[in-house]
C-alpha positions in Angstrom: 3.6 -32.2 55.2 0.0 -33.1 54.0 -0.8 -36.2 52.5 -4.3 -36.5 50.4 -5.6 -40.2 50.2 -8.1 -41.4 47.8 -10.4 -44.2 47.7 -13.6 -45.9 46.8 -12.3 -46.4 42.9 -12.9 -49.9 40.9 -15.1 -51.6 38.2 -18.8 -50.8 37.5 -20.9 -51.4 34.4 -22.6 -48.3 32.6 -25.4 -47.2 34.9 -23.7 -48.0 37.8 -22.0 -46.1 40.9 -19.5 -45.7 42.6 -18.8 -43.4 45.8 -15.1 -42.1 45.9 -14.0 -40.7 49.7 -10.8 -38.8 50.2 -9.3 -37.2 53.3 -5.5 -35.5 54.3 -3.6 -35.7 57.2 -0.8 -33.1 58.2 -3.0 -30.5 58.0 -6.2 -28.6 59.0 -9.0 -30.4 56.9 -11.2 -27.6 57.5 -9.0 -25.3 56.0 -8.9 -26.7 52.7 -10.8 -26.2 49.9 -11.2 -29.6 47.7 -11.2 -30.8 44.1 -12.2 -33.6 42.1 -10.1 -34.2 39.2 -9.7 -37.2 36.6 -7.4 -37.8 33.8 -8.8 -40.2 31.1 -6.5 -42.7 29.3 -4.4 -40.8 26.9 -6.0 -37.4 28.1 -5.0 -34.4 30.3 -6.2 -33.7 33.7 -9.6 -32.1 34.0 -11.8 -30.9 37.1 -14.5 -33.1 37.7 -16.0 -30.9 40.9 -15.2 -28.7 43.9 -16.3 -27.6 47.3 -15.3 -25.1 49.8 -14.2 -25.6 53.3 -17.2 -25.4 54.5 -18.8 -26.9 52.0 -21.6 -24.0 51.3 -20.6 -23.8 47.4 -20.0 -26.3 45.1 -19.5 -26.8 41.7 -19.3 -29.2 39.0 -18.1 -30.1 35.3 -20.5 -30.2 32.6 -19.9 -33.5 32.1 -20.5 -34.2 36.2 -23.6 -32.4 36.4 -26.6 -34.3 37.5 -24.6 -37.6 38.0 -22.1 -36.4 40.6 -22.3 -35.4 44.1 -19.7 -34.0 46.3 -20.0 -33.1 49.6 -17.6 -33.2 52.7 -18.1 -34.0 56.8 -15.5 -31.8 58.4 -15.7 -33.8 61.8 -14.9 -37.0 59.8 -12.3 -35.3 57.6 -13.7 -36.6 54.5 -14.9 -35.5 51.0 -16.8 -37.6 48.9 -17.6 -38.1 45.2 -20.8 -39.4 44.3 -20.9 -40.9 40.9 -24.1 -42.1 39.4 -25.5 -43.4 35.6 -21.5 -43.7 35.2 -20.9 -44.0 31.5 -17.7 -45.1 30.1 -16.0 -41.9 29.1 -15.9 -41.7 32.8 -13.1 -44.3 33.0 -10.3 -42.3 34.4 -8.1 -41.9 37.6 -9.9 -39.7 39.6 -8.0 -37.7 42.5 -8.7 -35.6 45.0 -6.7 -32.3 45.4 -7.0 -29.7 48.2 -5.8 -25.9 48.8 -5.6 -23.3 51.5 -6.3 -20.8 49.0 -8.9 -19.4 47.1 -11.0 -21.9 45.1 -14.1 -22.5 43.8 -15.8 -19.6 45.1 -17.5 -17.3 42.9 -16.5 -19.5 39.6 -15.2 -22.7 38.5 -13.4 -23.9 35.6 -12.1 -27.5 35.2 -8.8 -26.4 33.7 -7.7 -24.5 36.7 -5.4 -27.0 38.9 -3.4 -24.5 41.1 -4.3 -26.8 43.9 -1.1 -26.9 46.6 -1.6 -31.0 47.8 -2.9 -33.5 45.3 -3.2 -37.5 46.1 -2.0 -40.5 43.8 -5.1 -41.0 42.5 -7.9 -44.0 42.5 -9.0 -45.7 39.1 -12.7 -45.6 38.0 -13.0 -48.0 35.2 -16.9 -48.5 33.8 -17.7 -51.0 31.1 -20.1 -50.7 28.3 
C-alpha cells in the first residue's frame, strides 16, 4: 500500500510563495514518477507539473511556467513544488500524485491523470 502525503500549503498574499513538499511510504520513491496537480474552487483537476524518477525531465503547465519549480531528492524521499509571484487564480488544493509507469517523458499534458497513488491534497489559498 502507498500512501502520498502532502504539505507546505496555506495563506499567502499575491506575490508571495509558498514551497509545497510531498513524499510516499510503502513503496520505492525512486521508482515513481511524480505529479503536481490542483483543482481550483468549482473547477476540475488540472496538472500543475511533473518530474521523472530521476528527476532529469520536467515539465510544467502553462500557467506554472516561470513561477513554479519542481524538483525531487531521492535520498530524502521528497518532491517539492516551488511556487513563486503566486496570483490568486492559483488558489486551489494542490496534490501530489505519483506512478510506476510511464509519465512525463517525452510530453506533458495537464489533462492526463492516469497516475496509480494520489494524496488528499494541501490547500493553497493567495489573497489579492
Amino acid at each position: 500500500q502507498v500512501e502520498v502525503v502532502e504539505s507546505g500549503g496555506g495563506l499567502v498574499q499575491a506575490g508571495g510563495s509558498l514551497r509545497l513538499s510531498c513524499t510516499t511510504s510503502g513503496g520505492h520513491f525512486e521508482d515513481f514518477n511524480m505529479g503536481w496537480f490542483r483543482q481550483p474552487p468549482g473547477k476540475d483537476r488540472e496538472g500543475v507539473a511533473c518530474i521523472r524518477w530521476n528527476g532529469d525531465t520536467t515539465y510544467y503547465a502553462d500557467s506554472a511556467k516561470g513561477r513554479f519549480t519542481v524538483a525531487r531528492d531521492n535520498a530524502k524521499k521528497i518532491v517539492t513544488l516551488q511556487m513563486d509571484n503566486l496570483k490568486p487564480e492559483d488558489t486551489a488544493r494542490y496534490f501530489c500524485a505519483a506512478t510506476p509507469f510511464d509519465y512525463c517523458r517525452r510530453s506533458y499534458s495537464p489533462q492526463d491523470q492516469t497516475m496509480d497513488y494520489w494524496g488528499k491534497g494541501t490547500q493553497v489559498t493567495v489573497s489579492s
